[in-house]
N, C-alpha and C positions, 0 to 999 in steps of 0.2 A: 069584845069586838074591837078590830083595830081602828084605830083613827084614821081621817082622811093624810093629813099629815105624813104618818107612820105608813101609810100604801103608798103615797107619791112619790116618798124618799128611798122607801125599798124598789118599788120600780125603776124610780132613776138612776138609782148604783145598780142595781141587779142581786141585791141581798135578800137572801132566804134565812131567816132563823128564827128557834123562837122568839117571842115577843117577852117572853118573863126574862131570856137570857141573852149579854151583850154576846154580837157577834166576836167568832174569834179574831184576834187581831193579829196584824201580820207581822213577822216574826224578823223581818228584816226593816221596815220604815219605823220612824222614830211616833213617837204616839203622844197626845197632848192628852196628858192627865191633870185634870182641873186642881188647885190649890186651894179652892172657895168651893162650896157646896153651887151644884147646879141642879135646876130641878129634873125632875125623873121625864119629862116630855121634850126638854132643850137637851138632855144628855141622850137620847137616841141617834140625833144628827151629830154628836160627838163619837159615839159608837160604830153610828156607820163608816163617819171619816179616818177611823181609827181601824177598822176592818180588810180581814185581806185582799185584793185585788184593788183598791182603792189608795194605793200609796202615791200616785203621779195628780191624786185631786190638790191643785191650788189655795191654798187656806191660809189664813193666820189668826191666833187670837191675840185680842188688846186686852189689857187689864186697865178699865178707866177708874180704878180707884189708888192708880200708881200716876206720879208728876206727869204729863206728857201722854199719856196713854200707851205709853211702850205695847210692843209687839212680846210676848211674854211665850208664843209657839209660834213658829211657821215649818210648816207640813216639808217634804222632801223635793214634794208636787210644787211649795212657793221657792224652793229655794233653785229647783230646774227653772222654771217658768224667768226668776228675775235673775239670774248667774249669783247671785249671791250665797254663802255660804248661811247656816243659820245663825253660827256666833257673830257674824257682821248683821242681822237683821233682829235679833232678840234683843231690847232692850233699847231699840232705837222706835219712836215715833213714827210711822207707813207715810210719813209727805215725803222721804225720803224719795222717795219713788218717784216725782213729781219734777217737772222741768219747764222750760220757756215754752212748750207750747201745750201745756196740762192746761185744761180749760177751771179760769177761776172760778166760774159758775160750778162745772160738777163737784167741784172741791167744795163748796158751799153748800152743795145737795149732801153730800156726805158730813160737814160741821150741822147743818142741821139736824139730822136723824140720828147723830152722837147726844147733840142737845137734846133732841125730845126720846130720844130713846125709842125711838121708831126704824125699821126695816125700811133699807132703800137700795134701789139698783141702778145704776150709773155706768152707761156706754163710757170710757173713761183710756185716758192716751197717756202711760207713765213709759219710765226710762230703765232699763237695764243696768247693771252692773258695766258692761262694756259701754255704756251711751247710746246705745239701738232703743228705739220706740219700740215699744209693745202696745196693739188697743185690747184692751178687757173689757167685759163685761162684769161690771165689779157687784156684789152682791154686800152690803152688811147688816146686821141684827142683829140686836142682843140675847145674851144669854141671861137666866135669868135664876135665883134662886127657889125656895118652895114658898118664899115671901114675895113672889115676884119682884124681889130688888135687882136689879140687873148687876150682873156679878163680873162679866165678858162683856166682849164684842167679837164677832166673828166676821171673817173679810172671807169671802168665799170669789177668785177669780177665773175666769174661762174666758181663753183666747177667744177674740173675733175678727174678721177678716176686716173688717171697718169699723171705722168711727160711724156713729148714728141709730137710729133706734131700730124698733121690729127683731132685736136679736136675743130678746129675755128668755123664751119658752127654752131654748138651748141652755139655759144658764142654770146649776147647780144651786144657784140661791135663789132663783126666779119659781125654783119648785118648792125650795125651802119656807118662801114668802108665803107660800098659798097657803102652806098649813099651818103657817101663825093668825090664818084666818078662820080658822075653827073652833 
């Protein structure tokens, strides 16, 4: 039987395949293949984001057991989304993104949930490559090994028309979140 999880997140991309085998991946976007064991319930939402039709999804992972928490993937989808190339955003810390009027408080929501190692989603105003504002709804949680050690982080973003709340259910991590609740 599938998990609630595993139905939310194939609903929300639109993925059909068996459940014993990852979908196939798409043959043109670049794919984040984990370096650290992750466990087999956190690597489904690695699978689907790695699957065909899903290459313009916004993503990046952090590796919080490297100085900084470097950005170690960002997706094709993070590198349209912020004009940034990936060799300019691998390897750099995600405050990057952040400017004179990123709100200190959600920065603080996000230093939080890196501290406890908890899933959080954050209406959130960063900067472009060019200096254009962009608002997201930023989605992050950790990934986790079969020790439950948390091994990642994943930053999941989705454009929103405004700054402000009520725009979660739209959001890629805000379906993600539910099923870290089962």
């Amino acid at each position: 039987m599938e998990s609630i999880f595993v139905s939310r997140i194939r609903a929300m991309l639109g993925v059909v395949f068996d459940p014993e085998e990852p979908p196939p991946k798409s043959p043109t976007a670049r794919h984040f293949e984990p370096a650290k064991d992750v466990s087999e319930k956190d690597m489904v939402i690695v699978d689907m984001l790695n699957s065909q039709g899903h290459e313009d999804i916004c993503y990046c992972v952090c590796d919080p057991d490297q100085a900084d928490m470097p950005i170690v993937f960002a997706s094709d989808g993070f590198c349209d989304f912020t004009g940034y190339n990936h060799t300019e955003i691998e390897g750099r810390n995600c405050r990057f993104l952040q400017g004179q009027d990123t709100s200190p408080d959600d920065v603080q929501r996000i230093r939080n949930a890196i501290k406890d190692e908890v899933e959080a989603s954050v209406n959130l105003l960063n900067y472009r490559k060019d200096g254009t504002t962009f608002v997201n709804e930023f989605f992050i949680a950790p990934l986790h090994d079969n020790d439950k050690k948390t091994t990642y982080f994943i930053g999941v973003q989705c454009a929103v028309p405004f700054l402000g709340p009520g725009q979660m259910p739209s959001n890629t991590g805000w379906v993600y979140s539910q099923g870290k609740h089962v």
